[in-house]
C-alpha positions as CSV (number, residue, x, y, z in Angstrom):
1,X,18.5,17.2,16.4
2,X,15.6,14.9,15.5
3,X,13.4,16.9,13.4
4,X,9.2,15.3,12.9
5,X,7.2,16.1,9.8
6,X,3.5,16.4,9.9
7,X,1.6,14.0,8.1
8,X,-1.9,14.2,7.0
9,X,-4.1,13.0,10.1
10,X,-1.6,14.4,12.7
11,X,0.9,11.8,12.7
12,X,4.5,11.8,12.1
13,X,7.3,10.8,10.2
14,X,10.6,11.4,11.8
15,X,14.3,12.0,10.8
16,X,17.6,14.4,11.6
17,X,18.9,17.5,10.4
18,X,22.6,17.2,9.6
19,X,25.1,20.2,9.3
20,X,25.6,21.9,5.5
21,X,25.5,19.9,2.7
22,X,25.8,20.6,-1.0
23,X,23.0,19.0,-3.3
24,X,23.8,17.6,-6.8
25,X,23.2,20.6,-8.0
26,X,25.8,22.5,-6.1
27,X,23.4,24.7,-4.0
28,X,24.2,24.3,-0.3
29,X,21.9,23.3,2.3
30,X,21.2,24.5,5.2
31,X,20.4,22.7,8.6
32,X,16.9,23.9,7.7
33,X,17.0,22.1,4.6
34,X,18.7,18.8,5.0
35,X,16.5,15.9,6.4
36,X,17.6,12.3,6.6
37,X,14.2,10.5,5.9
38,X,13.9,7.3,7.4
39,X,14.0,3.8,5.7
40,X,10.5,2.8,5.1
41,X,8.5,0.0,3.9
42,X,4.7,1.3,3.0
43,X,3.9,-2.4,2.8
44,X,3.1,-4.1,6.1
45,X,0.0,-5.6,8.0
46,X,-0.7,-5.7,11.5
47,X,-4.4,-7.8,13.0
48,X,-5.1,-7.3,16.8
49,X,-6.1,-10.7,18.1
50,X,-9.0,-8.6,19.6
51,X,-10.8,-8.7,16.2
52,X,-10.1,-12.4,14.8
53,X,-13.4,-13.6,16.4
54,X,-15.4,-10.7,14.5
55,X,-13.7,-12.2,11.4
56,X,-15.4,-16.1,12.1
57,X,-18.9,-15.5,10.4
58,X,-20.5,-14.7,6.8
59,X,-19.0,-15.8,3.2
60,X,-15.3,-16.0,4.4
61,X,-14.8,-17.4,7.7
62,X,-11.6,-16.5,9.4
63,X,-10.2,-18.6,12.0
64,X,-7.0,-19.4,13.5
65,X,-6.1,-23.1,13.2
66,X,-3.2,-25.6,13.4
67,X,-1.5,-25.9,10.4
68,X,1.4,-28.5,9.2
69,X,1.9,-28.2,13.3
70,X,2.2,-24.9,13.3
71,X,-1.0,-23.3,16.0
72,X,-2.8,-20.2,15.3
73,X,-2.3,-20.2,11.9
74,X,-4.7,-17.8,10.2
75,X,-7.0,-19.3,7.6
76,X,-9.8,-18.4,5.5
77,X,-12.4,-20.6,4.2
78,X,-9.9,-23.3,5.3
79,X,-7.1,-22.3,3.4
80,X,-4.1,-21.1,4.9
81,X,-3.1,-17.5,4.4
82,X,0.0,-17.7,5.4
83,X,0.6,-16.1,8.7
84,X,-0.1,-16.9,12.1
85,X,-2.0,-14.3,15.1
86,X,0.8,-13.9,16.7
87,X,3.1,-12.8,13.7
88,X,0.4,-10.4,12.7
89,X,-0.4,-9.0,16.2
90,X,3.0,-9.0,18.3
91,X,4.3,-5.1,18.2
92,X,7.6,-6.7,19.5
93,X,8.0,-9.1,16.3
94,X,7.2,-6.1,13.9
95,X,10.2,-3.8,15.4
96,X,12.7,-6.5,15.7
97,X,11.9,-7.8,12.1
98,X,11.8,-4.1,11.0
99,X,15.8,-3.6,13.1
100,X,16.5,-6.9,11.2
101,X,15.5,-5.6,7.9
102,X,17.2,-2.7,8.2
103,X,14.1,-0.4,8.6
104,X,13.3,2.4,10.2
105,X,10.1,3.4,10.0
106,X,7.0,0.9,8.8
107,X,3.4,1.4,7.7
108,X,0.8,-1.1,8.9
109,X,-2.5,-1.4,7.2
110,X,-4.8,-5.1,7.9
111,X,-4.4,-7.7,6.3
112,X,-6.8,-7.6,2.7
113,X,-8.9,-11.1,4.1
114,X,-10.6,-8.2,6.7
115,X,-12.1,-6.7,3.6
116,X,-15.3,-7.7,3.9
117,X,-17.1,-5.9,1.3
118,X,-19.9,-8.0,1.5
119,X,-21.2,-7.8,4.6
120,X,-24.2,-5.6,5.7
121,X,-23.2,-2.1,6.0
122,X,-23.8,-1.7,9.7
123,X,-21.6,-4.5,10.5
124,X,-19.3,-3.5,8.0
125,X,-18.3,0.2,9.9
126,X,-18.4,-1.6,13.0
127,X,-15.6,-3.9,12.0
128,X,-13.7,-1.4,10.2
129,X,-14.1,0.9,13.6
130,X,-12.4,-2.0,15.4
131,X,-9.4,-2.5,13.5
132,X,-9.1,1.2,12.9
133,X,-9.2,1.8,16.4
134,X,-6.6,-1.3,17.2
135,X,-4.5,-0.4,14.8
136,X,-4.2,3.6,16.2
137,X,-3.7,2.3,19.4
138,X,-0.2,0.5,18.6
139,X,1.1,3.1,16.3
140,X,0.6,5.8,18.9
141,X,3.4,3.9,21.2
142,X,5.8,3.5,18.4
143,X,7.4,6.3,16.7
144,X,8.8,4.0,13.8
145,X,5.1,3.0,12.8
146,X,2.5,4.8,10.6
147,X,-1.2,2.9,10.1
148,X,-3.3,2.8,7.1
149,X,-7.3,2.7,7.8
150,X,-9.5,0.6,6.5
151,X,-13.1,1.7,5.6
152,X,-16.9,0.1,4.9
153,X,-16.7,0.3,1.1
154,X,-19.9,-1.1,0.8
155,X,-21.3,2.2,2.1
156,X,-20.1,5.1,0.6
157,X,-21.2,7.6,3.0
158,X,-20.2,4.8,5.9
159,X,-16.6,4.8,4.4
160,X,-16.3,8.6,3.8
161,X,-17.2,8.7,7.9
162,X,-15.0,6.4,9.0
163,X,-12.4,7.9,6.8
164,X,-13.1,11.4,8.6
165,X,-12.6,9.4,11.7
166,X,-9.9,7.5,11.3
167,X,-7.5,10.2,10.2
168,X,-8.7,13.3,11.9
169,X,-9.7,11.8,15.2
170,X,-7.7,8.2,15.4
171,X,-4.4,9.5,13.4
172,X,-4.1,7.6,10.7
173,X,-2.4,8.2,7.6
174,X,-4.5,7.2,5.1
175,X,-6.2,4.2,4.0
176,X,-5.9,1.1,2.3
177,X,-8.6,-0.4,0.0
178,X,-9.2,-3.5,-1.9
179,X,-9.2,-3.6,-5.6
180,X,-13.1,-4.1,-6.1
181,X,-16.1,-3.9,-3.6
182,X,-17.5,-7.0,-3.8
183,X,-17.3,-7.8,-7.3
184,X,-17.1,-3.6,-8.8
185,X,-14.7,-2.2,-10.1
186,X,-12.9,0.8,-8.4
187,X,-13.8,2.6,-10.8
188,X,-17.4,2.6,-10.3
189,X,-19.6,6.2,-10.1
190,X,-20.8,5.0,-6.7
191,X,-16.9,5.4,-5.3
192,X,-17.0,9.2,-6.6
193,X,-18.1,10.7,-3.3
194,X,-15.5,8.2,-1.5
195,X,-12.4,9.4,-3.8
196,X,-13.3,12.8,-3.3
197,X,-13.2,13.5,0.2
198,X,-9.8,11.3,0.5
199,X,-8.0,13.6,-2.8
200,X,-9.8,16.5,-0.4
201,X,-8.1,15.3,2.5
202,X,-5.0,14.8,0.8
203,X,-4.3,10.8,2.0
204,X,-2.6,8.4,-0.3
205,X,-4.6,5.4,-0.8
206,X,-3.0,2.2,-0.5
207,X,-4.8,-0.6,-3.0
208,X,-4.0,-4.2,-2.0
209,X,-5.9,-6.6,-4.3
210,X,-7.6,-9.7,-2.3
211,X,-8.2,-13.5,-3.1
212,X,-11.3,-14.0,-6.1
213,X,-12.9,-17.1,-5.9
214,X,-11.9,-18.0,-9.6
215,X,-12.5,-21.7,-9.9
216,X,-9.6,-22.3,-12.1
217,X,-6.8,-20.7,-9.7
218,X,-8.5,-22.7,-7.0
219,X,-5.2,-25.3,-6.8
220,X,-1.2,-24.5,-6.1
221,X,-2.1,-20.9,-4.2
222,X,-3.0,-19.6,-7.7
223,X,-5.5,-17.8,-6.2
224,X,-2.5,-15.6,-4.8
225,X,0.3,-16.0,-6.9
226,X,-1.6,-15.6,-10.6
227,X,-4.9,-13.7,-8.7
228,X,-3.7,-11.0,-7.0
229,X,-0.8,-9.6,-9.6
230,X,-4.0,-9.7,-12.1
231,X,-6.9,-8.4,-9.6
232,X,-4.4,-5.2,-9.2
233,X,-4.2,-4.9,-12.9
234,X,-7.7,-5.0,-13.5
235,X,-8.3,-2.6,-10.9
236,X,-5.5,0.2,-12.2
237,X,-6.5,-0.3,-15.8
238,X,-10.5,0.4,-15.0
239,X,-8.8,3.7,-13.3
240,X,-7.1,4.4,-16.3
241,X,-9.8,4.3,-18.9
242,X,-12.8,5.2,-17.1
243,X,-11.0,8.2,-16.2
244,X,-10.9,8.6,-12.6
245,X,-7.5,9.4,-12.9
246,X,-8.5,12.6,-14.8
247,X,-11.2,13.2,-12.2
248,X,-8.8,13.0,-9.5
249,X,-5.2,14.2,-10.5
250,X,-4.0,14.8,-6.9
251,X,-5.2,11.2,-6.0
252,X,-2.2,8.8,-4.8
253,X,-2.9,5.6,-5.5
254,X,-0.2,3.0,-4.5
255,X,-0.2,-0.5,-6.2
256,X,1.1,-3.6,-4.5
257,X,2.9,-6.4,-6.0
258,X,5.0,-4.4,-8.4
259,X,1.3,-2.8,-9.2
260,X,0.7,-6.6,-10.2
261,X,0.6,-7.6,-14.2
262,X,-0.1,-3.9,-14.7
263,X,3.8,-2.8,-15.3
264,X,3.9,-5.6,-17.8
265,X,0.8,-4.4,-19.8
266,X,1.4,-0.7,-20.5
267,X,2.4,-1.1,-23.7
268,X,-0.5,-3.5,-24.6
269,X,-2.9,-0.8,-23.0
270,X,-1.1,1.9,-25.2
271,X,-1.4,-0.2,-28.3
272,X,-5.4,-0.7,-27.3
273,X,-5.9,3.5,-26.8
274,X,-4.6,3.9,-30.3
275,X,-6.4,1.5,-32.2
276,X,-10.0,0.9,-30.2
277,X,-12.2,3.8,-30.2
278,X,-14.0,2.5,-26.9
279,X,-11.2,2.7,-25.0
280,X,-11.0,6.5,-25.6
281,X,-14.4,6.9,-24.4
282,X,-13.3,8.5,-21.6
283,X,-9.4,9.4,-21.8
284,X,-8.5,12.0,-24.1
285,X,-5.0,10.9,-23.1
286,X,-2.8,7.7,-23.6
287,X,-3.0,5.3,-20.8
288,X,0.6,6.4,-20.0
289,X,0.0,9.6,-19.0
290,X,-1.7,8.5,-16.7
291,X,1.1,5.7,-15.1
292,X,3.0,8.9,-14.0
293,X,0.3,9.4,-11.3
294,X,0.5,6.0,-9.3
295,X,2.9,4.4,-7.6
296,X,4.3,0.8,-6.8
297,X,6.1,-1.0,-4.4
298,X,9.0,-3.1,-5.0
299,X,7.6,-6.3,-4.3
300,X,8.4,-8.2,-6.9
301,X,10.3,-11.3,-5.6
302,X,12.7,-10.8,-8.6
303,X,15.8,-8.7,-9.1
304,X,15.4,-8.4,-13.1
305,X,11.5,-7.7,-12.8
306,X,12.3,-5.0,-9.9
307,X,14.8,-3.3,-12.6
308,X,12.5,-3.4,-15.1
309,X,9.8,-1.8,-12.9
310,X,12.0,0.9,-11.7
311,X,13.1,1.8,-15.5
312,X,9.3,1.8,-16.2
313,X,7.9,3.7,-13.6
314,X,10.7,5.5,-12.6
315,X,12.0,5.5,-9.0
316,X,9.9,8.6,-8.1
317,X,7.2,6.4,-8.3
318,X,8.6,3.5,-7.0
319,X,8.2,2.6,-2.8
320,X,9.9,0.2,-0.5
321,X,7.2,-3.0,0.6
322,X,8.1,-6.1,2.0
323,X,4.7,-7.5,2.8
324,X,5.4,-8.4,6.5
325,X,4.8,-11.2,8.1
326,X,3.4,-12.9,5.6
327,X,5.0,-16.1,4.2
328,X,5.4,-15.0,0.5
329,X,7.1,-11.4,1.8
330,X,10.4,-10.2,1.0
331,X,13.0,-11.0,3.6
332,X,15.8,-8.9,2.7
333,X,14.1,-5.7,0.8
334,X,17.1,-3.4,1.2
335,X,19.5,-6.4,-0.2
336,X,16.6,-6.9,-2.9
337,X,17.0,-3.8,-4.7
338,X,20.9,-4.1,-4.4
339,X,20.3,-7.0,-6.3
340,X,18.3,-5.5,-8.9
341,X,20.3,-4.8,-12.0
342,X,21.1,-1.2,-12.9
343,X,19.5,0.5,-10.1
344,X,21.7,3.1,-9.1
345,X,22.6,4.2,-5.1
346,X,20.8,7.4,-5.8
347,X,17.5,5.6,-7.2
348,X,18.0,3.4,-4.4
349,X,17.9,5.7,-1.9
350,X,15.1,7.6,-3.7
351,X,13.1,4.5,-3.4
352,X,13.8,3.5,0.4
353,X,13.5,6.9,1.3
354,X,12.0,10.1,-0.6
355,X,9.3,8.5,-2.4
356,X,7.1,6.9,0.3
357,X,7.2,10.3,2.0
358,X,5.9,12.0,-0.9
359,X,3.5,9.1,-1.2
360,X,2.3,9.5,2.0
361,X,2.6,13.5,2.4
362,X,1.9,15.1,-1.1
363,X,5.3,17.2,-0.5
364,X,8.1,17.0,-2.5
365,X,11.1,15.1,-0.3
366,X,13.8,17.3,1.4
367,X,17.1,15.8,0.3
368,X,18.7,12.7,1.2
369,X,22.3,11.4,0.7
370,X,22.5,8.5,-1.9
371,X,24.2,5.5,-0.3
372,X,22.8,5.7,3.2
């Protein structure tokens, strides 16, 4: 019997109840009790071609162009951001890559090159209303996918509307963000408003970092392969010791990439905490009490650096992203963390399956079977 669980901003995430099983523990459960949570992958963008041509204008021009032969390749500024429209905007594609990855359910969110920050505020909303409403539109027909908002972060009141609006009235999920507004940092007072009304709301915010115009990672895609991993650990560190992690305990944050550098630096930031007083300005705590509250996805492109994440973080806080369709995602997640060494079937399992539904719900997960 297929058995749906209410997510925050009425959507769904489905799976089955079983006969009685008995938990590690020993303590049998019930039909009641038992859910098989579906496969997921929290880390997946979708772009209606509707919107593209709202994308062509301002600081970073969007266009779809022909690149090395390939047509309708998406590009920003001129550079290729590896993807075409069609891969981004064809439904069909996203469920047969998702049957091919051996996923069952997949949360879409647009791509971070629609964050336009910059723009005026008014036009701002308007495009975020667009892909909102694009985006809501596709999930509604497909069961196996959940959709992330995007909001005017420019405009804090702007983005705590369309926040209202996407969730309550479009049924979305929650929303994804960038890692600054247009050259702030997250953890800036004006956001207060913005991160109250989602830790109100109870919607886990997904933070994907976008491209910096850093003159010296302008050559060899720097700007993506060094950039990003380092924009996401600027962004979590600023939560960290400014304390908006203490302001907002029931806040969950997701970080992409692995959560970036940031894994890598914890014990540099602990080392800092102790010995700089003006890094405990505003943390009575070490920085890694605070690395309990976030999560990260397991898109690390390398077995060893996925282990060492999960050993870190631990696998509660540990999701299941494969950055679809881009052309630096991971093609085989499933098979990725088999190949990472020392994590276990039951972490496994945790990772694929409990944890992004208590990312995305707040609830602890029912049980699932290890090795499934």
């Amino acid at each position: 019997m297929e058995l749906s669980l209410l997510l925050p901003g009425h959507c769904v995430i489905h799976g089955h109840q079983h006969g009685q099983h008995t938990s590690r523990e020993g303590t049998p459960m019930t039909e009641a009790t038992f859910i098989d949570l579906p496969v997921c992958d929290v880390h997946a963008h979708y772009l209606s071609e509707k919107v593209v041509s709202r994308l062509d204008r301002g600081t970073v021009r969007v266009q779809m162009e022909t690149v090395e032969g390939v047509e309708n390749s998406i590009t920003a500024n001129g550079m290729p951001v590896g993807a075409t429209i069609h891969q981004l905007a064809s439904v069909d594609g996203i469920l047969e890559g998702m049957r091919a990855e051996g996923l069952e359910q997949r949360i879409l969110s647009p791509p971070p090159f629609t964050f336009r920050y910059w723009e005026d505020p008014a036009d701002g909303a308007a495009l975020c209303r667009a892909l909102n409403e694009t985006l809501a539109a596709v999930v509604h027909e497909h069961n196996e996918l959940l959709g992330l908002c995007t909001v005017p972060l420019q405009d804090t009141d702007a983005a705590i509307a369309e926040l209202e609006h996407a969730t309550r009235e479009l049924g979305l999920a929650g929303v994804i963000v960038g890692t600054n507004v247009h050259g702030s940092n997250l953890a800036d007072p004006r956001l207060e408003p913005f991160f109250s009304a989602a830790e109100a709301a109870g919607l886990p915010i997904l933070v994907h970092p976008d491209f910096v115009p850093v003159v010296r990672l302008s050559d060899y895609y720097l700007i993506n392969l060094v950039g990003m991993p380092v924009e996401s650990a600027t962004a979590l560190s600023n939560l960290v010791f400014a304390g908006t992690l203490d302001r907002h305990p029931d806040l969950r944050f997701c970080f992409l990439h692995g959560g970036g550098a940031a894994p890598y630096l914890y014990g540099r930031w602990e080392v800092g905490w102790r010995v700089r007083t003006e890094t405990r300005e505003r943390i009575a705590k070490p920085p890694s009490d605070y690395l309990d509250l976030v999560y990260c996805d397991t898109l690390t492109h390398s077995p060893e650096a996925l282990a060492y994440l999960v050993r870190v973080a631990g696998a509660e806080r540990v999701v299941l992203g494969t950055d679809s369709p881009f052309d630096v995602r991971e093609p085989d997640p499933r098979g990725h963390l088999v190949r990472a060494p020392g994590v276990t079937d039951e972490q496994r399992a945790q990772i694929e399956r409990r944890s992004p539904h208590t990312w995305l719900t707040g609830e602890p997960a029912p049980a699932v079977e290890a090795g499934t």
